[in-house]
C-alpha positions in Angstrom: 0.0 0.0 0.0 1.0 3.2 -1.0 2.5 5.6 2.1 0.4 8.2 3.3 1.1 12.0 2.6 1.6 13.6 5.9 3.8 16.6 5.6 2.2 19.6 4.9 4.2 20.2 1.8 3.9 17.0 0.8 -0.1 18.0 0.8 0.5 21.3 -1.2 2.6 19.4 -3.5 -0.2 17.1 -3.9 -2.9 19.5 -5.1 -0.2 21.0 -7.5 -2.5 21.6 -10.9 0.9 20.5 -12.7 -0.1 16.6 -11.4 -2.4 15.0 -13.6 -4.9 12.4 -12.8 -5.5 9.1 -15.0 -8.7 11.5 -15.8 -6.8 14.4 -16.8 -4.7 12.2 -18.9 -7.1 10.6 -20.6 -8.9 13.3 -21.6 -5.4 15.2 -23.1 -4.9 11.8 -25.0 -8.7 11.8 -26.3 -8.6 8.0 -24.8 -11.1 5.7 -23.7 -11.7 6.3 -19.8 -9.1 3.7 -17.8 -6.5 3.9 -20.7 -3.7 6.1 -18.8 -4.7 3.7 -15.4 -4.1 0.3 -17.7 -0.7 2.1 -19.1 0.0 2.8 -15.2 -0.4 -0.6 -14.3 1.7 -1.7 -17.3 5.1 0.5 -16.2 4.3 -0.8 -12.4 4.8 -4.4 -13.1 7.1 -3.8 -16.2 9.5 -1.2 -14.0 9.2 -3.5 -10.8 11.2 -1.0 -8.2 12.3 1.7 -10.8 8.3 3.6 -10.7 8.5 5.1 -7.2 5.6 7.0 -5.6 7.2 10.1 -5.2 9.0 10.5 -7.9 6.6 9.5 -10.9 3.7 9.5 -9.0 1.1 10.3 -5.2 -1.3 8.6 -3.9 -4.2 9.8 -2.1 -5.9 6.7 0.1 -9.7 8.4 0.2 -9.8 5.8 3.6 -7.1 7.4 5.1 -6.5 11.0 4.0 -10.1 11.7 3.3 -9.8 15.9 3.7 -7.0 15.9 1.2 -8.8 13.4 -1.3 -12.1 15.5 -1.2 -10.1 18.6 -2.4 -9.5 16.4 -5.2 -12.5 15.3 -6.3 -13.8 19.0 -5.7 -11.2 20.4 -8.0 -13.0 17.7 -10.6 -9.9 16.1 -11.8 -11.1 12.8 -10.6 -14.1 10.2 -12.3 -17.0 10.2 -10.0 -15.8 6.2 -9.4 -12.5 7.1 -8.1 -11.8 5.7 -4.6 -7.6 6.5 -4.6 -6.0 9.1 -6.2 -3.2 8.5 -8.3 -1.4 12.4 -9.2 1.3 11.5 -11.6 4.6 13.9 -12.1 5.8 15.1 -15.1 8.2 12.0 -15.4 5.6 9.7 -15.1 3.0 11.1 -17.3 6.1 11.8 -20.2 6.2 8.1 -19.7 2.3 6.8 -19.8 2.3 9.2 -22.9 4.5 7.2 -24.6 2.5 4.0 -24.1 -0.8 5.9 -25.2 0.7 6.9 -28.4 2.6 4.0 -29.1 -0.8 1.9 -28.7 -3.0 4.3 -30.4 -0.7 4.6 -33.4 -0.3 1.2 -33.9 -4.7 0.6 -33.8 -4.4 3.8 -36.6 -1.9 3.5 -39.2 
């Protein structure tokens, strides 16, 4: 399980618009809605120990920081279905861009 974000700037950090959501990325990739969080899943077990929370990506456990994930969902970056955030960095959205274009190229020559 993902660690918790405790430190208040860890919190600001968290609500920086410059983090996209799997929401926000599909939506900037025009792709079906769970495409950037299947490409997410792909690096995890493809990049075993080299996609680190923190650096390519936060969470935000709705259980266990629910004050911080409502600020979220309010700003309406999230799908109404969304029970943990996921805020990706630049870095990892770079790379879950790569993976959308490579897999919607290839379905449209």
């Amino acid at each position: 399980m993902a660690a918790d974000i405790g430190a208040q700037s860890d919190a600001a950090r968290i609500t920086d618009p410059q983090l996209k959501t799997f929401k926000q990325i599909d939506d900037l990739h025009h792709c079906a809605k769970g495409s950037a969080f299947r490409a997410f899943k792909q690096l995890s077990m493809r990049q075993q120990g080299q996609w680190r929370e923190g650096e390519h990506f936060y969470c935000v456990d709705s259980r266990t920081q629910p004050a911080l994930f409502a600020q979220i969902q309010r700003s309406g970056r999230l799908y109404a279905s969304t029970v943990n955030a996921v805020l990706v960095t630049d870095a990892g959205y770079q790379t879950i861009a790569q993976i959308l274009a490579n897999t919607y190229d290839s379905r449209n020559p």
